[in-house]
C-alpha positions in Angstrom: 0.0 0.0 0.0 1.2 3.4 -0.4 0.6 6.3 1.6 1.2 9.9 0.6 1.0 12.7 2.8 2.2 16.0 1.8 2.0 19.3 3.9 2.1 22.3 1.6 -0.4 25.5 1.6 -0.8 24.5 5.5 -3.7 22.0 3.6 -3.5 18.0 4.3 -4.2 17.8 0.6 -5.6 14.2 -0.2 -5.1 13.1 -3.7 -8.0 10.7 -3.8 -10.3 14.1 -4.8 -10.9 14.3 -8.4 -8.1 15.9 -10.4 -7.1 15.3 -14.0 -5.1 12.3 -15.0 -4.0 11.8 -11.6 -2.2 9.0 -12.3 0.1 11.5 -15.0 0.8 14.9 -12.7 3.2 15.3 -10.3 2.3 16.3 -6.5 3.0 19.5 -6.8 0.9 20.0 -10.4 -2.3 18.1 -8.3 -2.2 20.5 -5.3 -2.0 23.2 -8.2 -4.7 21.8 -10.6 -6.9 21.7 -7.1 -6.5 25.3 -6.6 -7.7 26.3 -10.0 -10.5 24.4 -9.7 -11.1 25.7 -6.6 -10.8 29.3 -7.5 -8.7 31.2 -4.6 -6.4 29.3 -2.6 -7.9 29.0 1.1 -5.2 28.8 3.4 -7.1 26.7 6.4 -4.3 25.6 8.6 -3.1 21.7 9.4 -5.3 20.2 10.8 -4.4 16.4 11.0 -3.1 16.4 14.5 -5.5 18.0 15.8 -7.6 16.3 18.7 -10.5 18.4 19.9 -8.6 21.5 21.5 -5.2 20.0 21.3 -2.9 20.8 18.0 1.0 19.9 17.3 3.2 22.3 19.2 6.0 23.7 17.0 9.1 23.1 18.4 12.6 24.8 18.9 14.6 23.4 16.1 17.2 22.0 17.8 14.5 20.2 19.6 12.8 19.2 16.3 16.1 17.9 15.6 16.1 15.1 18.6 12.8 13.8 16.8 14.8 11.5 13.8 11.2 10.9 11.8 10.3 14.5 11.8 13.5 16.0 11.6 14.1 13.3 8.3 10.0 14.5 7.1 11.1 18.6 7.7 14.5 18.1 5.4 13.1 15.8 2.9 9.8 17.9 2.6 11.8 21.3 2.3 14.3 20.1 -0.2 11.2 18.7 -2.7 9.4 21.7 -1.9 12.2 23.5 -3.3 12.8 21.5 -6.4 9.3 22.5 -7.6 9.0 24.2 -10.4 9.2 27.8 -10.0 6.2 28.8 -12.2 3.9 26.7 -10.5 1.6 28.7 -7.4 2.8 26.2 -4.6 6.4 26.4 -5.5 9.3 27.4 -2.7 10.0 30.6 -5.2 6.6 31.6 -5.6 5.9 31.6 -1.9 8.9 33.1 -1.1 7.8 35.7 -3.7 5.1 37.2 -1.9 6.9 38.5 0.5 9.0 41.1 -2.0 10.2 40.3 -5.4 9.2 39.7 -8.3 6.5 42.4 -7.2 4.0 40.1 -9.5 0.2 38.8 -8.5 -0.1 35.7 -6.2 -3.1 34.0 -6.5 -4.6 36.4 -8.7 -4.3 38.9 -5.9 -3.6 42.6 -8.1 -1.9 45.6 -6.7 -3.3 48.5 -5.5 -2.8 51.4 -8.2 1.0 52.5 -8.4 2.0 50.0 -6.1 3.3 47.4 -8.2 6.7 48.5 -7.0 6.4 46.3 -4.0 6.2 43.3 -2.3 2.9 42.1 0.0 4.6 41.9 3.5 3.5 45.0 5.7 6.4 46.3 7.4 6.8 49.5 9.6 2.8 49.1 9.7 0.6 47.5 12.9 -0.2 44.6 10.6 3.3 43.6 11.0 2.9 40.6 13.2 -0.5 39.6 11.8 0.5 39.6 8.3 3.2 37.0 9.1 1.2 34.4 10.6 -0.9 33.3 7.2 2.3 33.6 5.6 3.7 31.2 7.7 0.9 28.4 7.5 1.1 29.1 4.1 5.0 27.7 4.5 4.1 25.1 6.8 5.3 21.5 4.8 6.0 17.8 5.2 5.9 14.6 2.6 5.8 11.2 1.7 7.1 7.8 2.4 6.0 4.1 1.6 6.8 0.8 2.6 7.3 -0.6 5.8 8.2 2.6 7.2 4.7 3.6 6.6 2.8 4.2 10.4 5.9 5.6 12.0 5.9 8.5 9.4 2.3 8.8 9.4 2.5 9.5 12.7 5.6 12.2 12.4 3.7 13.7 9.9 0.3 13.9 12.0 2.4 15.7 14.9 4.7 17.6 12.6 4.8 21.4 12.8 7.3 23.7 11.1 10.5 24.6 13.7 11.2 28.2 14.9 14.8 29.2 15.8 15.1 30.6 19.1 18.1 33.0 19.0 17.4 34.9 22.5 17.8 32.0 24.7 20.7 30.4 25.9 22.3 27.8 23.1 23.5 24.0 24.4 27.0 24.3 26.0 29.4 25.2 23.9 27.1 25.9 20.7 26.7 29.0 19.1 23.2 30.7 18.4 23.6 29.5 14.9 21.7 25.9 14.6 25.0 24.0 13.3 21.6 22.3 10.9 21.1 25.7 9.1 24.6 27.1 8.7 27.5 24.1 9.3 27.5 21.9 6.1 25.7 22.5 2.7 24.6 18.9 2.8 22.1 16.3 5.1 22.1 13.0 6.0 18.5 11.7 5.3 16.4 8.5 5.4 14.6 7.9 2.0 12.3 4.4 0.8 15.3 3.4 -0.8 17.7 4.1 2.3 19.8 6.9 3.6 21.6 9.4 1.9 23.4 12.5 1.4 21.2 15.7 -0.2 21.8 19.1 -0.4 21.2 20.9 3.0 17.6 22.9 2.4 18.1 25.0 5.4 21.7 26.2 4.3 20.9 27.8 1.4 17.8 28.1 -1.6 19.2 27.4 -5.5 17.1 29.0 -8.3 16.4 27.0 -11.2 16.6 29.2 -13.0 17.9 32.6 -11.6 16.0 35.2 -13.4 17.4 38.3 -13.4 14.3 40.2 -14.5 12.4 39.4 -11.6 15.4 39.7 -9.1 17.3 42.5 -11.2 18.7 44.2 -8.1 22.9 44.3 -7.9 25.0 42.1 -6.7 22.2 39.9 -5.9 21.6 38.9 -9.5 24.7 37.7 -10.0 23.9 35.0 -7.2 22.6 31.8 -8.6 22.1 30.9 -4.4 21.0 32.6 -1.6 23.8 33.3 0.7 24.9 34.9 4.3 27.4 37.6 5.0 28.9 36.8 0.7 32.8 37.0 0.2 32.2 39.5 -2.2 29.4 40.8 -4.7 30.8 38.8 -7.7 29.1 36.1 -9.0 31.5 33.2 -7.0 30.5 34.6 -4.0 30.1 32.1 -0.9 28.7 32.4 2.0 30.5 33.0 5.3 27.9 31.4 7.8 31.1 31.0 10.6 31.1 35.3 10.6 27.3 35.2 10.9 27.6 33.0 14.0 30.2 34.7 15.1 28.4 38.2 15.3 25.1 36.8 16.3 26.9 35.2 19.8 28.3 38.6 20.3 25.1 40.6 20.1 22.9 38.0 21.8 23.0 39.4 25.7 21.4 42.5 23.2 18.4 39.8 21.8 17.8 38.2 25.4 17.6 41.4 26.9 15.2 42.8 24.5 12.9 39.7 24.4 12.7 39.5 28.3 12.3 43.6 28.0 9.6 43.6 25.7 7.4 40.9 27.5 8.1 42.9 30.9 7.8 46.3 29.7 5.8 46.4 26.2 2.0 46.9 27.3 0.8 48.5 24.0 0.0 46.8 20.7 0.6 49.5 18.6 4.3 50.0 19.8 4.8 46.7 19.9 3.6 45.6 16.6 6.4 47.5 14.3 9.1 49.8 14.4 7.3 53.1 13.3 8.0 56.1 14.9 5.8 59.1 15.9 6.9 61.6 18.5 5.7 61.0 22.1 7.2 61.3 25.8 7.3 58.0 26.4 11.4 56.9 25.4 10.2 53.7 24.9 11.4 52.8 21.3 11.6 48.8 21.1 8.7 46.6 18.9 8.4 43.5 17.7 9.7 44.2 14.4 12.9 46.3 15.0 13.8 43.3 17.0 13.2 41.4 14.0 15.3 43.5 11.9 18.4 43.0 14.1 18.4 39.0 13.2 18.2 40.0 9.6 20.7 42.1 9.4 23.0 40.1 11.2 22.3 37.1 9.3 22.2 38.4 5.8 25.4 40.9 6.3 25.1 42.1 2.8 23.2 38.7 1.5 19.5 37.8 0.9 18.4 38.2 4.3 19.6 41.7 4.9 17.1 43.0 2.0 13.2 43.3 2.7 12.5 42.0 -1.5 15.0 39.3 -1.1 14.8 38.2 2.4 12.1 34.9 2.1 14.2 32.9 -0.6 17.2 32.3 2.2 15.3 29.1 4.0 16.1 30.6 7.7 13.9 33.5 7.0 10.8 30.5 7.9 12.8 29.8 11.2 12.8 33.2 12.1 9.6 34.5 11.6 8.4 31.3 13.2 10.5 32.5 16.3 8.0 36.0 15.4 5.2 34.7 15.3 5.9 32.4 19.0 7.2 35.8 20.7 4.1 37.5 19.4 1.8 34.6 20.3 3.3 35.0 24.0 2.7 38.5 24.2 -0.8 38.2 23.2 -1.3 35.9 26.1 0.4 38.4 28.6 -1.7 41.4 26.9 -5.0 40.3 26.2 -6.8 43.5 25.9 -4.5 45.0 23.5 -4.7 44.7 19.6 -4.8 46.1 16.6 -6.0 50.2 16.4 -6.5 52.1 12.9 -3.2 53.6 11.8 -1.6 54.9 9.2 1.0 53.2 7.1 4.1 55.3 6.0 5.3 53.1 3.7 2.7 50.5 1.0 2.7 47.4 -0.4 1.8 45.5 -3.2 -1.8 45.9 -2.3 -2.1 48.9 0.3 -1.2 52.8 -0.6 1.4 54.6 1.1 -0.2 56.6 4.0 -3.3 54.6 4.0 -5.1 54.2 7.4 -5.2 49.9 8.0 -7.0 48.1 11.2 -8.1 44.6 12.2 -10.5 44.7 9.5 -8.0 44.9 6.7 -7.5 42.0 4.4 -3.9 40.4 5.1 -2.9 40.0 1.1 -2.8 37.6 -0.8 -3.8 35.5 2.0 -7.6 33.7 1.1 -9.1 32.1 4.2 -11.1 30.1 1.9 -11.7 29.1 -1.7 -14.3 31.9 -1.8 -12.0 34.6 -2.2 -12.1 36.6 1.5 -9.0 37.5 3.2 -7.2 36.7 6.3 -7.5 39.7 8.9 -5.9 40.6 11.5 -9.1 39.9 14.0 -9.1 36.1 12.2 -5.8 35.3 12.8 -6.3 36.4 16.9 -5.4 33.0 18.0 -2.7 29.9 16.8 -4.8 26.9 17.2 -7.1 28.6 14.4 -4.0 27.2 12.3 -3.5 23.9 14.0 -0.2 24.9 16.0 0.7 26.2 19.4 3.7 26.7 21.0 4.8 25.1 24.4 4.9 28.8 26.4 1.2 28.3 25.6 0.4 24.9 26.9 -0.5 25.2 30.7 0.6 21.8 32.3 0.5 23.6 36.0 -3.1 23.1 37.2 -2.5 25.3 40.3 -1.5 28.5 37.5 -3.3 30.6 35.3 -2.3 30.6 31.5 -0.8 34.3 32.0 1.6 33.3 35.1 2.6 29.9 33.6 3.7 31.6 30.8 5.3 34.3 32.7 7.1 31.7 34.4 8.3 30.4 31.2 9.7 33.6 30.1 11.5 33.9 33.0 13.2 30.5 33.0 13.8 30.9 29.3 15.1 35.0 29.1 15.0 36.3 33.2 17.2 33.5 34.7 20.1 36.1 33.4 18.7 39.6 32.6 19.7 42.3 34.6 15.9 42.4 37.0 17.0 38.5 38.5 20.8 39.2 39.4 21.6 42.5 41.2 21.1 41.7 44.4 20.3 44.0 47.7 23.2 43.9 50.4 22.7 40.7 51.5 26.2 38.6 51.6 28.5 41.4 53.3 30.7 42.1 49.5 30.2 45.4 49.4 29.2 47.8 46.3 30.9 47.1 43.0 34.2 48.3 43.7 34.6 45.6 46.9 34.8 43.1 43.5 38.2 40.5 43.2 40.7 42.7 41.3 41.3 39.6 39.2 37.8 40.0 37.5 39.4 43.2 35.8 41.3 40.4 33.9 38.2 38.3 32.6 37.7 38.5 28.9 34.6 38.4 27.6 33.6 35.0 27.2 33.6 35.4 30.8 31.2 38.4 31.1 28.2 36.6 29.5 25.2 35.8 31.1 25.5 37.2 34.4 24.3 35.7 37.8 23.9 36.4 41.4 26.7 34.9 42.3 28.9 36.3 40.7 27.5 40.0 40.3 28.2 42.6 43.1 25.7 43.0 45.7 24.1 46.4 46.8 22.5 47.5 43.8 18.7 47.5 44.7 17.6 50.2 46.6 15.0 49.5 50.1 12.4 49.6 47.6 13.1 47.2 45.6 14.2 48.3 42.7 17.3 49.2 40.3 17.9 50.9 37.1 17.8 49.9 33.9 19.6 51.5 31.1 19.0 51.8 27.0 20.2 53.0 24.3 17.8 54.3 21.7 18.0 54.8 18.1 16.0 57.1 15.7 16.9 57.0 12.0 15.2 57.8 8.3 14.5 54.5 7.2 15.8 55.6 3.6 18.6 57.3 5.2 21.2 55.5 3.0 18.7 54.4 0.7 19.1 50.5 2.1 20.1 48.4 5.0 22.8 49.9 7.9 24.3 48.9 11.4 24.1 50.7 13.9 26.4 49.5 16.6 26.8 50.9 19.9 29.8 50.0 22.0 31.1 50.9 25.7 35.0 51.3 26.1 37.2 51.8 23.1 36.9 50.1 19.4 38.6 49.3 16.5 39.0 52.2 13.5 38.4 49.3 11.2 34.1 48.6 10.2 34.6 44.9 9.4 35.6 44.4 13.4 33.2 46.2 14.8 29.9 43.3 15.2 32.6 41.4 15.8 34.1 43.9 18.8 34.6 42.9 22.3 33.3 45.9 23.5 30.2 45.9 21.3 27.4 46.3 23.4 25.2 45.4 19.9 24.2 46.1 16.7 20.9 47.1 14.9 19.9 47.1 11.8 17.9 49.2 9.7 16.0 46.9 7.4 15.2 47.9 4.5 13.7 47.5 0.7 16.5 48.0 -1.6 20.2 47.3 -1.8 22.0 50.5 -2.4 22.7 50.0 -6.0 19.0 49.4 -6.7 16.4 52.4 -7.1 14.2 52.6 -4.3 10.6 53.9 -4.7 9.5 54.8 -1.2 12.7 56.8 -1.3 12.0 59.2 -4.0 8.0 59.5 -1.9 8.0 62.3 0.1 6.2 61.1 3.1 7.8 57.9 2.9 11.7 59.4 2.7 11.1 61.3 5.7 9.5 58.4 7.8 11.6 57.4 11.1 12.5 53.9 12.5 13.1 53.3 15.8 15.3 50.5 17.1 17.1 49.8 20.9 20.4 48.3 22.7 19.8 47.2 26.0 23.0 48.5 28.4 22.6 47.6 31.6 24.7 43.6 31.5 27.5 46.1 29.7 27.3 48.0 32.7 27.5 45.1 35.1 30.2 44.0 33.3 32.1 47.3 34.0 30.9 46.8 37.5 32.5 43.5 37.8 35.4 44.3 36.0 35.9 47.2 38.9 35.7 50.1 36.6 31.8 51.0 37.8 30.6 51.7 41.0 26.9 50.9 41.0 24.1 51.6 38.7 22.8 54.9 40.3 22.7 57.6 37.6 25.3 59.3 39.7 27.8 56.9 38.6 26.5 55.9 35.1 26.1 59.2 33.5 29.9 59.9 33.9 30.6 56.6 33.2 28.8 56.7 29.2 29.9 60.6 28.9 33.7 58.5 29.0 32.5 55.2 27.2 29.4 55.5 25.1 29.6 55.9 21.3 27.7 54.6 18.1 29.1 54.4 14.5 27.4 53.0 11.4 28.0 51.2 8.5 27.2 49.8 5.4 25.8 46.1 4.7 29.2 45.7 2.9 31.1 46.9 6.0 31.9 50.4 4.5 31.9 53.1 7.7 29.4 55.6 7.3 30.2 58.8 9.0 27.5 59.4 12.0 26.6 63.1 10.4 25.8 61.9 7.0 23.0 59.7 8.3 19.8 61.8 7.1 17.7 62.1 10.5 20.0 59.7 13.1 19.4 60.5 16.8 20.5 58.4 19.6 20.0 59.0 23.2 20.3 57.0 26.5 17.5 56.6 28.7 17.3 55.2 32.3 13.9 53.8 34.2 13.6 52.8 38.0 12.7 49.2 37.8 10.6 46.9 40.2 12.4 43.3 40.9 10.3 40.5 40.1 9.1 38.6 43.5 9.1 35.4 42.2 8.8 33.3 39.0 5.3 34.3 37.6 6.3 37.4 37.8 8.0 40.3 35.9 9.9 43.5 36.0 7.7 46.1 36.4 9.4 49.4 34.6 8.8 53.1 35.5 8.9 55.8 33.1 11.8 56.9 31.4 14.3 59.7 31.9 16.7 60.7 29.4 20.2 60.8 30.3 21.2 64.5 28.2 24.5 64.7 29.6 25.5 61.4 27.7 24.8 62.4 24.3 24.0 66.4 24.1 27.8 67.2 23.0 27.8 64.1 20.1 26.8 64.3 16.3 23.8 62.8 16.0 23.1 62.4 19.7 20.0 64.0 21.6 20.0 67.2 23.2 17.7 69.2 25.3 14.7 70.3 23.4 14.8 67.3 20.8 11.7 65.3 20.2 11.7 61.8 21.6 
């Protein structure tokens, strides 16, 4: 007997429907030949699996890994997803399409009038995070296998969800944040009917067959026949250089924990959590979702596929990020029930939605049909996970004496708080003294030494009677066109290296953003030459305050009162920027950059279902007022 199961379109498709010659078309032609008969695509969600109000949890990849029949249905499915031919709806490069180039219809979905210039993802727009989630169950695969192997991959496939990559938490020991499965080898050991064997590596990169330089016309991409990561060089031989990727991304990731854990603690509002817009306020609080988001891209693409918006989906660990998205946004909605979606304006369009148009839960998530009839996902319908047949664990209660809210809040804090700054400075309670009592020897440690912080070995004596501490940030406001395509930002404490290829790589980096954004710099750039668009702002933050108790340890600190601190940054803090290509880029000639430092008074949590709880923020002037490019008194923040 044979059994076929295959996963694509988030649809169980089951070929015993009536479709021409069925005996004659290949699976990918069937699920295709369904479509059209169907008219739109509906994109329904998996739901084999699915008992009641249980569904499949996705799972960490490295996790997914441990699973040998899944992990052997996720490679096998990905690689014959990507095979498919690239003119056919259901096709790796189609999907991958919607989300920027080729800018052309998916699923008979038209663009809105001049906006054919664009892909369909909504970026530095509240749909951000809602947009994503169709998009991913539109990803979400798996395949076939026969013989005596049958029930056991019946069974994988049941349970099978797509992986996200969780690059906030702590790796294994002695990993780096770079699954060793998406960027060590460019091949796979795999089971097949016929046995194992070696196959390209589908996470590592995406081949076109053919690349078509009229629909990806965009220098020095075009000349790149694969996707690749942090490329030797923009000729067409290019390779990538995944062991620099990891490298940066285990430098900055103190910077992604701390944001994570900051975000669920201190991010209350949808609307500033959803995306990385900015309008002026007297809040300070400049962190989303999305600018989060744009830090992994730009780290992981350096200069490759990732780093560009257009690009960005054809590099296979675009799915395992946005899956790691999606599960930080599906936690968040758990901790913030009463907060959603609000009508706003969207400075920059898309494919189907005009510049400085006014969106809200109400507006169709393009191209994405919720069924065959031709209506679109919204924002409101795609509220809730399980709608899609998928959950995450951080959202599976198994403590009976919690509530959903504090069992996830427990989660968080085992996953992000164990380390962040709110669970290891410590009132005077073991006789060390403030900072300065430290071992002289700890001025010695290098930095491998400095990472996640604990109690034990951070100086006591800096929480006040009250209970609380400060917490320190680094802010960034930029143009998104200011260079007319993706930048770093990186922010450092101490002194750096003149040269801009060291400096993600710095051990005095404190971390770098990214300004992601929709066209390499060779490339024209529509929403540049718009004037409401070209003078639109970002927004985008560096956590400071395990820097500072790394100064602190290291004896050069004495506390984390303002009293010390501000002195300490007027001596230590600086920012530079530079290109994808790692080209400096002089602070000055960055159309609209601001950065600032601001402090809040911070509430320890009192145990593990609970948070930090932050106070307002204060802007620390006397850092940056005498800096190009940093704030000063009077400034909008």
């Amino acid at each position: 007997m044979r059994v076929k199961i295959f996963f694509i379109g988030s649809i169980l498709i089951s070929f015993t429907h009536a479709v021409p010659d069925p005996s004659t078309l290949s699976k990918t032609e069937r699920v295709a030949a369904m479509a059209r008969q169907l008219g739109s695509f509906g994109i329904t969600g998996v739901k084999v699996g699915v008992t009641g109000s249980s569904v499949p949890v996705r799972k960490e990849i490295r996790e997914l890994q441990q699973d040998e029949n899944q992990w052997n249905l996720y490679l096998l499915g990905l690689q014959r997803l990507q095979a498919v031919d690239q003119s056919q709806l259901l096709s790796y490069y189609q999907i991958a399409g919607i989300h920027g180039r080729p800018f052309v219809n998916w699923d008979n979905v038209a663009p809105a009038a001049n906006m054919g210039s664009n892909g369909y993802c909504t970026h530095t727009s509240i749909l951000f995070p809602a947009w994503h989630r169709p998009y991913l169950a539109l990803y979400e695969i798996a395949n076939e296998f026969t013989g005596a192997d049958r029930d056991k991959y019946v069974r994988a496939a049941a349970n099978f969800r797509i992986p996200y990559w969780d690059w906030a938490a702590a790796p294994p020991g002695g990993q780096s944040v770079m699954p060793p499965s998406v960027g060590g080898s460019s091949t796979a050991i795999v089971m097949t009917p016929r046995g194992q064997r070696t196959i390209p590596n589908p996470l590592f990169q995406y081949t076109f067959h053919p690349l078509n330089t009229r629909e990806l016309p965009d220098a020095p991409l075009s000349r790149w026949n694969s996707t690749l990561r942090y490329p030797t060089s923009s000729r067409a031989d290019a390779t990538s250089r995944n062991n620099l990727v990891a490298q940066q991304l285990d430098n900055s990731r103190l910077s992604f924990r701390d944001r994570i854990y900051n975000l669920f603690s201190n991010s209350h509002n949808y609307t500033e959590f959803s995306n990385k817009a900015w309008f002026p306020s007297d809040g300070g609080n400049y962190d989303s979702i999305e600018s989060i988001h744009d830090q992994i891209h730009g780290l992981v693409g350096s200069g490759g596929h990732m780093s560009f918006v257009p690009y960005s989906a054809f590099d296979p660990i675009f799915w395992l990020h946005h899956a790691m998205i999606d599960r930080v946004f599906a936690i968040w909605q758990v901790l913030n029930p009463d907060s959603y979606v609000t009508p706003q304006p969207t400075p920059f369009g898309t494919f189907t939605i005009a510049r400085n148009s006014v969106v809200d839960a109400n507006t169709g998530l393009t191209p994405f049909h919720s069924s065959s009839s031709g209506g679109f996902w919204t924002s409101n319908s795609v509220r809730t996970v399980q709608g899609f047949g998928y959950t995450y664990s951080e959202l599976v209660n198994t403590n009976s004496s919690l509530d959903l809210p504090s069992s996830v809040r427990a989660k968080v804090n085992g996953l992000y708080g164990q380390t962040a700054p709110a669970n290891v400075v410590q009132k005077e309670s073991r006789g060390r003294g403030r900072g300065r009592g430290r071992n002289p020897k700890n001025r010695l440690m290098i930095r491998a030494n400095l990472t996640d912080p604990s109690p034990v070995d951070t100086p006591d004596g800096l929480v006040e009677a009250d209970n609380t501490y400060h917490e320190y940030i680094a802010n960034i406001r930029v143009k998104k066109n200011a260079l007319r395509g993706s930048f770093f930002i990186h922010i450092f404490l101490g002194e750096f290296t003149n040269d801009p290829f060291c400096w993600s790589f710095d051990l005095n980096l404190v971390g770098t953003h990214c300004v992601f954004a929709d066209a390499p710099m060779e490339a024209t750039c529509e929403d540049c030459n718009d004037p409401q668009s070209r003078d639109a702002y970002v927004t985008g933050v560096i956590p400071i305050t395990t820097a500072l108790l790394n100064a602190i340890k290291r004896g050069q600190l004495a506390s984390l009162d303002p009293k010390d601190v501000d002195p300490y940054l007027q001596r230590n803090f600086a920012w530079r920027v530079s290109t994808l290509g790692d080209g400096a880029v002089d602070n000055s000639k960055v159309d609209g950059l601001k950065v600032s430092v601001v402090s809040s008074e911070v509430r320890k949590p009192q145990s593990i279902t609970e948070l930090p709880q932050w106070g307002d923020f204060t802007i620390r002037e006397g850092v940056t007022q005498n800096r190009t490019t940093g704030q000063r008194p009077g400034d909008p923040i």
